[in-house]
C-alpha positions, 0 to 999 in steps of 0.5 A: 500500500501506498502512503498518501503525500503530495509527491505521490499523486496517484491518489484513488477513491479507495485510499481516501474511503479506507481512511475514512473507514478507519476514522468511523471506526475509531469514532464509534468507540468516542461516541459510546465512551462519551455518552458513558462519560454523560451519563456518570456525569448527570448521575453524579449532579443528580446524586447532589439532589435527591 
């Protein structure tokens, strides 16, 4: 596999989609790490409360 610089400009479709899968896989773990870390959060506040 190729690397992605300027010099090489033999760039296709299909290296830039397999980035972009990368980068959405990573992103799904963050979206549920982040809605965990939300929840703890508001649980925490409420806790104050009730």
């Amino acid at each position: 596999m190729t690397t992605a610089t300027l010099k090489n400009p033999n760039l296709t479709r299909q290296h830039f989609d397999a980035k972009i899968e990368l980068l959405r896989a990573d992103n799904s773990h963050t979206r549920w790490m982040l809605g965990v870390l939300t929840v703890l959060a508001i649980a925490n506040f409420a806790k104050q409360f009730f």
